[in-house]
mmCIF file of the N, C-alpha and C atoms, coordinates in Angstrom:
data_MODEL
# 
_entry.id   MODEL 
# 
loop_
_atom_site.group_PDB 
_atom_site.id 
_atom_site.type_symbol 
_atom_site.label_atom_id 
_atom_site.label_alt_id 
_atom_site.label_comp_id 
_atom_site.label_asym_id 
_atom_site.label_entity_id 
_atom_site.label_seq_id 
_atom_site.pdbx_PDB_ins_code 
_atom_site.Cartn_x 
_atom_site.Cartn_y 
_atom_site.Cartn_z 
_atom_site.occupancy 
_atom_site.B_iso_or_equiv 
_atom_site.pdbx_formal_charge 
_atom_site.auth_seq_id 
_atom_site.auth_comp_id 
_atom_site.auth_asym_id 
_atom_site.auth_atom_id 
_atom_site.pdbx_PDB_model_num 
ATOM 1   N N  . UNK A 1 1  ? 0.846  -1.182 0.000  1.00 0.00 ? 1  UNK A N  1 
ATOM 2   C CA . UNK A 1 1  ? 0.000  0.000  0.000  1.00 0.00 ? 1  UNK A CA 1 
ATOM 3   C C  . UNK A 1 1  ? 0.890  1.244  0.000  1.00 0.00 ? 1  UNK A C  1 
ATOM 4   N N  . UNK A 1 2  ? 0.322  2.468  -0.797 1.00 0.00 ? 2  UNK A N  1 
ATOM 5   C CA . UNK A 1 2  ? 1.304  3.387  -1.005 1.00 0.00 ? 2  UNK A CA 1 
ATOM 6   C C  . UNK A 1 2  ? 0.935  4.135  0.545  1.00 0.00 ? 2  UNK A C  1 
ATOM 7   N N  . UNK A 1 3  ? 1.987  4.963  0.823  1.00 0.00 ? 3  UNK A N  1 
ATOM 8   C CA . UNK A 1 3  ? 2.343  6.080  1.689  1.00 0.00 ? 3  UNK A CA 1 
ATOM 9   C C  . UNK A 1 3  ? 1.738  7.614  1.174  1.00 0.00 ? 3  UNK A C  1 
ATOM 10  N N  . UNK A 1 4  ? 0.877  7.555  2.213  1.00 0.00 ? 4  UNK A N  1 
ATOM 11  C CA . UNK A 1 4  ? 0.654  9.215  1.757  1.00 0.00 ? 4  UNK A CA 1 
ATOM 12  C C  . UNK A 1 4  ? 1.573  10.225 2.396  1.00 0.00 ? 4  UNK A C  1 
ATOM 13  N N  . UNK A 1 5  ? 2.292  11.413 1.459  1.00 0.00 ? 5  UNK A N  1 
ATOM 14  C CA . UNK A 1 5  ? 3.062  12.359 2.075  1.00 0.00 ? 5  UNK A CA 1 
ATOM 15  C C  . UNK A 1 5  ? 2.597  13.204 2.437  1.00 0.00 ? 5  UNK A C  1 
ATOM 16  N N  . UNK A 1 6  ? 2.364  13.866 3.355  1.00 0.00 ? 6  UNK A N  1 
ATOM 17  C CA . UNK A 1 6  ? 1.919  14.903 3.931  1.00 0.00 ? 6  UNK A CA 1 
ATOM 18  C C  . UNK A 1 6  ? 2.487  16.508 4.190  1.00 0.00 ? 6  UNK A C  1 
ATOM 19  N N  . UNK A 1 7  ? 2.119  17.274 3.944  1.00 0.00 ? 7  UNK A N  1 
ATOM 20  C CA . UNK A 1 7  ? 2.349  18.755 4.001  1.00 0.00 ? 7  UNK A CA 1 
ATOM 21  C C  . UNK A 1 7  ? 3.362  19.218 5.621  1.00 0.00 ? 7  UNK A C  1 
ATOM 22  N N  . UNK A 1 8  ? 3.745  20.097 5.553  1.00 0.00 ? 8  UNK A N  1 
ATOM 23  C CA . UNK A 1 8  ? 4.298  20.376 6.808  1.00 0.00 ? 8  UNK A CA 1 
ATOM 24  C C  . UNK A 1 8  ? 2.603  20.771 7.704  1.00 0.00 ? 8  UNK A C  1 
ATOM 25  N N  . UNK A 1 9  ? 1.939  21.813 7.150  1.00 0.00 ? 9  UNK A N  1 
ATOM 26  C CA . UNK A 1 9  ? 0.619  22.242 7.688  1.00 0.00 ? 9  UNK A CA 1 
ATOM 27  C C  . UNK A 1 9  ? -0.563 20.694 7.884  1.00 0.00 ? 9  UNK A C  1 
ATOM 28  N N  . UNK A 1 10 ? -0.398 20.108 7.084  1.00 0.00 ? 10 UNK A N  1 
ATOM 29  C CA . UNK A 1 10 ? -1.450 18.527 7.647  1.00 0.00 ? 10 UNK A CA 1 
ATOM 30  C C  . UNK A 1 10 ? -0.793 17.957 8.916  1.00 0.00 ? 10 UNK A C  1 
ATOM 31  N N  . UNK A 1 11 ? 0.175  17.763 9.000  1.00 0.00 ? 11 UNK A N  1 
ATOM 32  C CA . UNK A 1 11 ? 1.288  17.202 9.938  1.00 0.00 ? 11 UNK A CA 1 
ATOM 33  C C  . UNK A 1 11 ? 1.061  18.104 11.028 1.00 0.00 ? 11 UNK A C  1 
ATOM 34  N N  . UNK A 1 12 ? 1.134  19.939 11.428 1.00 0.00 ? 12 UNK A N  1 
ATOM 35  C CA . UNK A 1 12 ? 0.504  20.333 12.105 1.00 0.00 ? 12 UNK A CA 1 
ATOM 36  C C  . UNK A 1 12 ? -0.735 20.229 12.787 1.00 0.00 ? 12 UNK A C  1 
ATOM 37  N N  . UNK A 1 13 ? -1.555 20.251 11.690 1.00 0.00 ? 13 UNK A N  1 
ATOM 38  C CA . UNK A 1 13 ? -3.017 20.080 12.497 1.00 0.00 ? 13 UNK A CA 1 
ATOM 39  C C  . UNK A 1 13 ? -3.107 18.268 12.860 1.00 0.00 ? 13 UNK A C  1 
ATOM 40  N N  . UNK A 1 14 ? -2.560 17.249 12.556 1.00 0.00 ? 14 UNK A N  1 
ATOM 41  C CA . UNK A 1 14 ? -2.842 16.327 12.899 1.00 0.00 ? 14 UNK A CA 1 
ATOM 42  C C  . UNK A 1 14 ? -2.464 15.984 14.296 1.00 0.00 ? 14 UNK A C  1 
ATOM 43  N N  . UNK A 1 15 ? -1.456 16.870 14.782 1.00 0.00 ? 15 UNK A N  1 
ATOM 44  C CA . UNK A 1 15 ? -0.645 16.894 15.810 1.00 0.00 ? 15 UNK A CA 1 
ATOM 45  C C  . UNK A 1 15 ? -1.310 17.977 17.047 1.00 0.00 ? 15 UNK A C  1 
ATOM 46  N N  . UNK A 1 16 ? -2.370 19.253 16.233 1.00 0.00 ? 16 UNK A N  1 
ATOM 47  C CA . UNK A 1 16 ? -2.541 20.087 17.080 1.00 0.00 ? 16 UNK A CA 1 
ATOM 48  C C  . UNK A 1 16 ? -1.519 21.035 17.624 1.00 0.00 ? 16 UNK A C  1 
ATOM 49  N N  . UNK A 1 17 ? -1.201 21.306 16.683 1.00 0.00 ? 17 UNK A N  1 
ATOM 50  C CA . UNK A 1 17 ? 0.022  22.321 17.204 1.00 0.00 ? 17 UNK A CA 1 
ATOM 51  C C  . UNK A 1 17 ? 0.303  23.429 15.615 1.00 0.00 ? 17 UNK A C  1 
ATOM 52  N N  . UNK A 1 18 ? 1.324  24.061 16.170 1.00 0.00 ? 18 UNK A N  1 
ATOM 53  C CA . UNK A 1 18 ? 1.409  25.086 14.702 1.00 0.00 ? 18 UNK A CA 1 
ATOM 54  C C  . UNK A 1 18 ? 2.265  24.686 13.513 1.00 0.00 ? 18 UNK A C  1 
ATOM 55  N N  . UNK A 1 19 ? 2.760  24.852 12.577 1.00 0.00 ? 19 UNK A N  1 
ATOM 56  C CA . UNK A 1 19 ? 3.610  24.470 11.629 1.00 0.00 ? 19 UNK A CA 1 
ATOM 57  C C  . UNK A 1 19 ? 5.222  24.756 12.239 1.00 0.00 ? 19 UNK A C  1 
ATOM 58  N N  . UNK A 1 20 ? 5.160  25.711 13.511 1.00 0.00 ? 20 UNK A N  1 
ATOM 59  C CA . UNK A 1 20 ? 7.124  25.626 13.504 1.00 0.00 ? 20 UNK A CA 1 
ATOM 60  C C  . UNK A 1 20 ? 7.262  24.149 14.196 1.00 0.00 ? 20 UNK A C  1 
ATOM 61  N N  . UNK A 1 21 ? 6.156  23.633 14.838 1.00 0.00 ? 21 UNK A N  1 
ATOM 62  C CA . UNK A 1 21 ? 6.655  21.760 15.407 1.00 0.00 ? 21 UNK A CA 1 
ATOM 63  C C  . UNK A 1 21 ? 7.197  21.275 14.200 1.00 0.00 ? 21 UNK A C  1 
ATOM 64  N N  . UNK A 1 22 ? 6.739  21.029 13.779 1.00 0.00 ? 22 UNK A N  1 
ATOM 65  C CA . UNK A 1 22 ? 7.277  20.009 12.797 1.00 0.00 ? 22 UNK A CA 1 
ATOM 66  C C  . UNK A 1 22 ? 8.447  20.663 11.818 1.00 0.00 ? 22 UNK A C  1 
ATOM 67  N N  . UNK A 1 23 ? 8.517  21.862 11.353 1.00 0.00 ? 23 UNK A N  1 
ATOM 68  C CA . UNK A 1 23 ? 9.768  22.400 10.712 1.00 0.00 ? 23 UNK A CA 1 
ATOM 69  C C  . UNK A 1 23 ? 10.689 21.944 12.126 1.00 0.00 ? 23 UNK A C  1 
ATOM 70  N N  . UNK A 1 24 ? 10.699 22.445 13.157 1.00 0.00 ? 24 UNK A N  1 
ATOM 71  C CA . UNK A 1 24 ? 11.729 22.097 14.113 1.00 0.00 ? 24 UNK A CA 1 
ATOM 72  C C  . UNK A 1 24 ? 12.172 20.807 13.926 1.00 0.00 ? 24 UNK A C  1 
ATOM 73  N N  . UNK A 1 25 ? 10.878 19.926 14.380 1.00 0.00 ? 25 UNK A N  1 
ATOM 74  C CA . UNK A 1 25 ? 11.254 18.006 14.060 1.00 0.00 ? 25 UNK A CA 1 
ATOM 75  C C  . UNK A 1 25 ? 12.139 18.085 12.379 1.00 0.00 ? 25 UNK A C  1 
ATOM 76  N N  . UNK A 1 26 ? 11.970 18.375 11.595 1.00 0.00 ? 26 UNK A N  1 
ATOM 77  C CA . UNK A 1 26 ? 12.593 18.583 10.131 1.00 0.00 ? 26 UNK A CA 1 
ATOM 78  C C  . UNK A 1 26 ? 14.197 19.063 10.466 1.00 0.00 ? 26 UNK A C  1 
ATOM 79  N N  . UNK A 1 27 ? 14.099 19.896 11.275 1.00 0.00 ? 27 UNK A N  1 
ATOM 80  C CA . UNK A 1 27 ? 15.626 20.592 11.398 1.00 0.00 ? 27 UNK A CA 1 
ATOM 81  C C  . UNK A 1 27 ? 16.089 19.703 11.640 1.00 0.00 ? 27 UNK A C  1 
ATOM 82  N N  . UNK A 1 28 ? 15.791 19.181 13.431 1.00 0.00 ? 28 UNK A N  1 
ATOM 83  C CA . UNK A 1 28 ? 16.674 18.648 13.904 1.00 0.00 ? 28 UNK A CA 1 
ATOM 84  C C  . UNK A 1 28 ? 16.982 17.230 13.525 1.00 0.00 ? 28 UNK A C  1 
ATOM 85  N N  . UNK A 1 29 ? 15.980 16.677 12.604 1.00 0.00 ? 29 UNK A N  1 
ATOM 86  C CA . UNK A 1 29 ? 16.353 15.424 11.930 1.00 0.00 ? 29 UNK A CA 1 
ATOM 87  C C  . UNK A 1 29 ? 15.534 14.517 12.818 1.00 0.00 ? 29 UNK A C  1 
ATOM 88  N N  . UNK A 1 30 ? 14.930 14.483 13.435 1.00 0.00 ? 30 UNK A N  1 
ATOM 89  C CA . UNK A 1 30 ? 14.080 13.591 14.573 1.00 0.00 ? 30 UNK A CA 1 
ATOM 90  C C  . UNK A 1 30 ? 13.048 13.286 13.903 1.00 0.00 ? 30 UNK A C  1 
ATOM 91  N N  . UNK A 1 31 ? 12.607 13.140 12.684 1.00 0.00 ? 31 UNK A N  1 
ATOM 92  C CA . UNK A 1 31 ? 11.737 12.556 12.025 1.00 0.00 ? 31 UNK A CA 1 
ATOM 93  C C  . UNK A 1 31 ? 11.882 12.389 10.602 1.00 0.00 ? 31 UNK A C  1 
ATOM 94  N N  . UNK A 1 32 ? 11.703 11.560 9.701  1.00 0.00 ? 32 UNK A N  1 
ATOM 95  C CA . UNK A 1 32 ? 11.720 11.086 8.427  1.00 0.00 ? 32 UNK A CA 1 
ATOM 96  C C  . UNK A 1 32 ? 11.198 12.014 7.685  1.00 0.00 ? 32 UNK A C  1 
ATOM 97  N N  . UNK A 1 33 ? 11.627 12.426 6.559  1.00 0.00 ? 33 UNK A N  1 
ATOM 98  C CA . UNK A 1 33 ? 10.941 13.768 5.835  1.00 0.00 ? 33 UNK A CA 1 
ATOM 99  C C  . UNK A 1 33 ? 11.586 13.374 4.550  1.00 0.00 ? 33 UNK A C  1 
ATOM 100 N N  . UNK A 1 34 ? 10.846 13.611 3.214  1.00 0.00 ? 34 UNK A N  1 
ATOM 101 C CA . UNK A 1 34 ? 11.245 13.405 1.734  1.00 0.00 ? 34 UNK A CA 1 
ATOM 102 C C  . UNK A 1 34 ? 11.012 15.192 1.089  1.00 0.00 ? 34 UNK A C  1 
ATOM 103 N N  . UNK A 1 35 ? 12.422 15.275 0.543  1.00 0.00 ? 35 UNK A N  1 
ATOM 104 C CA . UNK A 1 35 ? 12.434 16.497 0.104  1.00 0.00 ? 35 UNK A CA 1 
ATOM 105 C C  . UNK A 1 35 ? 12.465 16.409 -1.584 1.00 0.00 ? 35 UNK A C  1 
ATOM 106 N N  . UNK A 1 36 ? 11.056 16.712 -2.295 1.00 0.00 ? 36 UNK A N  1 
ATOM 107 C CA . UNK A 1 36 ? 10.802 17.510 -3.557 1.00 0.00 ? 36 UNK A CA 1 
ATOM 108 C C  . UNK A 1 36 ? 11.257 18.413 -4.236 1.00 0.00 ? 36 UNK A C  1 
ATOM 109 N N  . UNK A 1 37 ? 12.054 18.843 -4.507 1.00 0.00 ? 37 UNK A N  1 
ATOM 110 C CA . UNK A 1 37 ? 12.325 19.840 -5.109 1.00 0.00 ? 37 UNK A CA 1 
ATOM 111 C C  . UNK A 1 37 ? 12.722 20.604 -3.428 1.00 0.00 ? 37 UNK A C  1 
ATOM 112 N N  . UNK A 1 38 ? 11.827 21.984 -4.175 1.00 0.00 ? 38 UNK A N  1 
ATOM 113 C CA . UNK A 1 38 ? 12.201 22.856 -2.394 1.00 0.00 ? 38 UNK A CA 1 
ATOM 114 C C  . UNK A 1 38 ? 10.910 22.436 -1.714 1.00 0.00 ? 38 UNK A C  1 
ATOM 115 N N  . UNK A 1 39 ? 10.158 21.045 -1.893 1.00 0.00 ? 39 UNK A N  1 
ATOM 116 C CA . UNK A 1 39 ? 9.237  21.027 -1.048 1.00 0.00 ? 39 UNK A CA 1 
ATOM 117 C C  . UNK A 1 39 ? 9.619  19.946 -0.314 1.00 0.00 ? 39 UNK A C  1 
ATOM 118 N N  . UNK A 1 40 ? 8.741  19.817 1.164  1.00 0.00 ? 40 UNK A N  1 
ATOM 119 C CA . UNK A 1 40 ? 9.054  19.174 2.204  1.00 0.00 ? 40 UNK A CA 1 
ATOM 120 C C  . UNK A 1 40 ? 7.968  18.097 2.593  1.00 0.00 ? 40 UNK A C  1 
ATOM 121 N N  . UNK A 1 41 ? 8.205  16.971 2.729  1.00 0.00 ? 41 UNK A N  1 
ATOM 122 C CA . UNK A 1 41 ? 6.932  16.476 2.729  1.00 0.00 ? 41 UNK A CA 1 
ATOM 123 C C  . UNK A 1 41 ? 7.415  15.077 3.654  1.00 0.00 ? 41 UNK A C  1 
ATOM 124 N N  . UNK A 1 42 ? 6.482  14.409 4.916  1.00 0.00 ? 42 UNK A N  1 
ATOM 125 C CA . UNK A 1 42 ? 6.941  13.735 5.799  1.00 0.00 ? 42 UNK A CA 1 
ATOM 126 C C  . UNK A 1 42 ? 5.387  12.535 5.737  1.00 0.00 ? 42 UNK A C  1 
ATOM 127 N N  . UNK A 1 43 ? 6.076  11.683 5.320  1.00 0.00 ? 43 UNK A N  1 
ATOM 128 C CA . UNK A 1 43 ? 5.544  10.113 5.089  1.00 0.00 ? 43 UNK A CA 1 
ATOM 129 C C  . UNK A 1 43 ? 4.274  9.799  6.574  1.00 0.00 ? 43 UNK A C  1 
ATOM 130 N N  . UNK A 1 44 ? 3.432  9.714  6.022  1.00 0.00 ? 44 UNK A N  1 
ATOM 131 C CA . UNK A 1 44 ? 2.501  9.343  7.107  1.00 0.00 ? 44 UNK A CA 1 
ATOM 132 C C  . UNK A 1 44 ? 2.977  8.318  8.322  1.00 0.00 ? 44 UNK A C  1 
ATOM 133 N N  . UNK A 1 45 ? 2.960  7.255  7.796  1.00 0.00 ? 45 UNK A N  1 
ATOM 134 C CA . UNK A 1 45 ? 4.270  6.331  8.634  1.00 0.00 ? 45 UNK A CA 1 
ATOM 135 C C  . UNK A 1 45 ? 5.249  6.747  9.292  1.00 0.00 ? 45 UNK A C  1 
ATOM 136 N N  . UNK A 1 46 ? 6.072  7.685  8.606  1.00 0.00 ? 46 UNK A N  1 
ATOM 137 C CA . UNK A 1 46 ? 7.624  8.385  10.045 1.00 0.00 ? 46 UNK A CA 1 
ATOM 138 C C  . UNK A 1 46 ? 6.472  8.939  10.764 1.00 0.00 ? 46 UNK A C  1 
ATOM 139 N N  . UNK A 1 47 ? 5.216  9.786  10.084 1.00 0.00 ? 47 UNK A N  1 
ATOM 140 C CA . UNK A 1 47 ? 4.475  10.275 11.458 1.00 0.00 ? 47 UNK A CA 1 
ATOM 141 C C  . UNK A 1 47 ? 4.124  9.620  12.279 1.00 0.00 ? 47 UNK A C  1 
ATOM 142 N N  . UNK A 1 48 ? 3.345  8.131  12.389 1.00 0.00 ? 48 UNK A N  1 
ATOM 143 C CA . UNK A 1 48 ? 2.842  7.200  12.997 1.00 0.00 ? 48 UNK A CA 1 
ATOM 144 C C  . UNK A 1 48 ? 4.165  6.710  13.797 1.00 0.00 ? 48 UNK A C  1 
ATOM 145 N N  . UNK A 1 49 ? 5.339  6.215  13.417 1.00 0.00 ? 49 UNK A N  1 
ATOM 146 C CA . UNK A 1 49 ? 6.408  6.256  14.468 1.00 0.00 ? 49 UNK A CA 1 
ATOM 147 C C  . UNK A 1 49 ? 6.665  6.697  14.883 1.00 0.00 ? 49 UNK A C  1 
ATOM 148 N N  . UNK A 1 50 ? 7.094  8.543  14.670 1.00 0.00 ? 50 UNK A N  1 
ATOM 149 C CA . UNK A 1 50 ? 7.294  9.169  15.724 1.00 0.00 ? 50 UNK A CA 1 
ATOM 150 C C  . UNK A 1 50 ? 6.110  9.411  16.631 1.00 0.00 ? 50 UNK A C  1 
ATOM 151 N N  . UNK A 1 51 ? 4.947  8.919  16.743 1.00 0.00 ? 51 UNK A N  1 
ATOM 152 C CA . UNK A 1 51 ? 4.087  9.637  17.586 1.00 0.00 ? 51 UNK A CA 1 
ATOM 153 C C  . UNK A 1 51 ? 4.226  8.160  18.450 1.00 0.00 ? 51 UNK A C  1 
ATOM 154 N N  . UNK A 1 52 ? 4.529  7.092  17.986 1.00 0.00 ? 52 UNK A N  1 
ATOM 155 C CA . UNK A 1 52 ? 4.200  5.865  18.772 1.00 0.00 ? 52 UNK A CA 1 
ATOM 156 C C  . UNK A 1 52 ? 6.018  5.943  19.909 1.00 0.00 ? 52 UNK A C  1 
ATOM 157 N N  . UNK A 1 53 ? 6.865  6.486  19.534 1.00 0.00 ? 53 UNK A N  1 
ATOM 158 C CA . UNK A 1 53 ? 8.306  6.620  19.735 1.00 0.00 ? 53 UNK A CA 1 
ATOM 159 C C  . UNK A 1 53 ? 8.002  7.376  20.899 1.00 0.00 ? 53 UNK A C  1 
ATOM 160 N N  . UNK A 1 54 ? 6.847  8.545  20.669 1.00 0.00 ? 54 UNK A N  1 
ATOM 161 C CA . UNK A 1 54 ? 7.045  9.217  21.409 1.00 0.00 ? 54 UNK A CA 1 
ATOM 162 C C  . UNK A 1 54 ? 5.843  9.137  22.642 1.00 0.00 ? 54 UNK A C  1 
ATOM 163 N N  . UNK A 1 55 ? 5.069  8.345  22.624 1.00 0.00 ? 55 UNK A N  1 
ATOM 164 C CA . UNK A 1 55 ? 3.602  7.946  23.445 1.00 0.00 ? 55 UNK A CA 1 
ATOM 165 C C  . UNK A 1 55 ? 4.094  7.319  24.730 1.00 0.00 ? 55 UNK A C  1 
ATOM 166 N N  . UNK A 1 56 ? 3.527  8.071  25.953 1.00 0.00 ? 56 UNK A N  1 
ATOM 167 C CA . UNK A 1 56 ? 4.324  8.025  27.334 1.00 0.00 ? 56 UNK A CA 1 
ATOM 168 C C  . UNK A 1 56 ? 2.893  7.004  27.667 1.00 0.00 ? 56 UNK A C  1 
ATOM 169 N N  . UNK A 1 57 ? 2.976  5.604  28.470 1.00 0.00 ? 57 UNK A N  1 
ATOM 170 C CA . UNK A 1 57 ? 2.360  4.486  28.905 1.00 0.00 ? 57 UNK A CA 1 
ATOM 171 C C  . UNK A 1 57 ? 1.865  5.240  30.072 1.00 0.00 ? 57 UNK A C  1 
ATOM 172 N N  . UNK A 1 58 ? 0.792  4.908  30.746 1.00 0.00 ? 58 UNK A N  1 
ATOM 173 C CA . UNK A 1 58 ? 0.195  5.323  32.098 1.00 0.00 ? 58 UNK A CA 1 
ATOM 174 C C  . UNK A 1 58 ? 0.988  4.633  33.123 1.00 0.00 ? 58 UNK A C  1 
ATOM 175 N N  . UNK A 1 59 ? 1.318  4.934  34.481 1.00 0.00 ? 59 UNK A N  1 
ATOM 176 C CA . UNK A 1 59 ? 2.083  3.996  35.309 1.00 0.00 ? 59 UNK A CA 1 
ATOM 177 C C  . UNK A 1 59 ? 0.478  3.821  36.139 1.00 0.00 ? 59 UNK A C  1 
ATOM 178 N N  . UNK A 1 60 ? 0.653  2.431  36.251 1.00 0.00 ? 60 UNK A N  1 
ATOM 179 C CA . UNK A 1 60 ? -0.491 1.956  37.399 1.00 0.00 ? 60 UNK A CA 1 
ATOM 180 C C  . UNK A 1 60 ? -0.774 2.656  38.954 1.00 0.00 ? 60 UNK A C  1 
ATOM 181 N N  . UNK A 1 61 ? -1.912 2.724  39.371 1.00 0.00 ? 61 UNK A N  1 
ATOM 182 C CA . UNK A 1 61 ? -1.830 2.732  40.648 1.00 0.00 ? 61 UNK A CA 1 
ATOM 183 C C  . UNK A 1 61 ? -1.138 2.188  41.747 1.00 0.00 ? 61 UNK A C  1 
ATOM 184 N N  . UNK A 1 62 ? -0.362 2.974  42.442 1.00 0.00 ? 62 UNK A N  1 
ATOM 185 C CA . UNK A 1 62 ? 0.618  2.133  43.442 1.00 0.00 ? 62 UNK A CA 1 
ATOM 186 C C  . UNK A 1 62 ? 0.115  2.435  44.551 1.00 0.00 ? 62 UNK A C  1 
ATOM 187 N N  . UNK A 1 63 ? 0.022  2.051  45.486 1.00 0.00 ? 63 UNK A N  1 
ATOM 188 C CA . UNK A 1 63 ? -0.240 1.750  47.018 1.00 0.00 ? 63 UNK A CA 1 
ATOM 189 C C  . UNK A 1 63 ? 0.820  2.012  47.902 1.00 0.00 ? 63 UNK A C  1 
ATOM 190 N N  . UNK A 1 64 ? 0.704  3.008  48.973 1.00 0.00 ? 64 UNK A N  1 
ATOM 191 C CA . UNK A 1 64 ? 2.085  3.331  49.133 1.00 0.00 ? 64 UNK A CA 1 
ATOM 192 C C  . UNK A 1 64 ? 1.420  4.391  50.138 1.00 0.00 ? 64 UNK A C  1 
ATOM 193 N N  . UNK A 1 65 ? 2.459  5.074  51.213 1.00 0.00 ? 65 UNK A N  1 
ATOM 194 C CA . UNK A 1 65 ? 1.674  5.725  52.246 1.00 0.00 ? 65 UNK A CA 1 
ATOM 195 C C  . UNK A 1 65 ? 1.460  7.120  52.224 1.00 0.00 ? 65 UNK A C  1 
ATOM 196 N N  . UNK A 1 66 ? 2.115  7.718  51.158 1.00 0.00 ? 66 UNK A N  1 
ATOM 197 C CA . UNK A 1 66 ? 1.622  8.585  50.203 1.00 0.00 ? 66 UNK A CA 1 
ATOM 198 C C  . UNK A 1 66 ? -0.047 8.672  49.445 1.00 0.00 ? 66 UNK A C  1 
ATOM 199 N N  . UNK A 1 67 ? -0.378 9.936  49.759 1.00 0.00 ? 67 UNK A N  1 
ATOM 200 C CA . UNK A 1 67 ? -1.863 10.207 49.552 1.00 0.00 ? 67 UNK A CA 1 
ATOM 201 C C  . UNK A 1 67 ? -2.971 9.405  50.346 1.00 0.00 ? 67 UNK A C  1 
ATOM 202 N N  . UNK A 1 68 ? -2.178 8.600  51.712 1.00 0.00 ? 68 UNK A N  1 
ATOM 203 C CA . UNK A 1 68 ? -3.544 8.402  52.195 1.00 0.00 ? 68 UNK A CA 1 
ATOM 204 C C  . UNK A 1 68 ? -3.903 9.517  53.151 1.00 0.00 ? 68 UNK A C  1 
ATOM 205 N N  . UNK A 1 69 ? -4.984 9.197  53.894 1.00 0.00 ? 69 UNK A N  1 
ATOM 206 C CA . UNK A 1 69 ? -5.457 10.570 54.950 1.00 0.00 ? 69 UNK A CA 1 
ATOM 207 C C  . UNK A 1 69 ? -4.906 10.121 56.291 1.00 0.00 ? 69 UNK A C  1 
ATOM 208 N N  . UNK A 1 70 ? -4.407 10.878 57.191 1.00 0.00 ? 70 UNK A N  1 
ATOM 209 C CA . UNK A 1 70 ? -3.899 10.552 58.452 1.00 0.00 ? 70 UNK A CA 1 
ATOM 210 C C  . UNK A 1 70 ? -5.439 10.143 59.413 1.00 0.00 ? 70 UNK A C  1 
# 
């Protein structure tokens, strides 16, 4: 199945944030990006890894004598 490339601005709003996120991620090389000509365009997939690379797990409830009531 082909890869859709995506805009720097789709990649923004998919993320919720403004277009300098992802030029930044572009700078610093922290994400996969295919360059067109002078256009910039980042593979749906490097997006889906970096968001899974970057997805923090919940830590469970711990039990512990912290937060109970005296």
């Amino acid at each position: 199945m082909a890869d859709r490339y995506l805009t720097v601005a789709q990649v923004a709003e998919l993320l919720g944030t403004t277009e300098r996120f992802p030029r930044r991620l572009i700078a610093e090389r922290r994400i996969v990006f295919v360059k067109v000509g002078r256009h910039v365009r980042i593979p749906e997939s490097a997006l889906n890894v970096f968001i899974d690379a970057n997805t923090v797990q919940p830590i469970g409830h711990r039990r512990g004598s912290l937060g109970r009531a005296a």
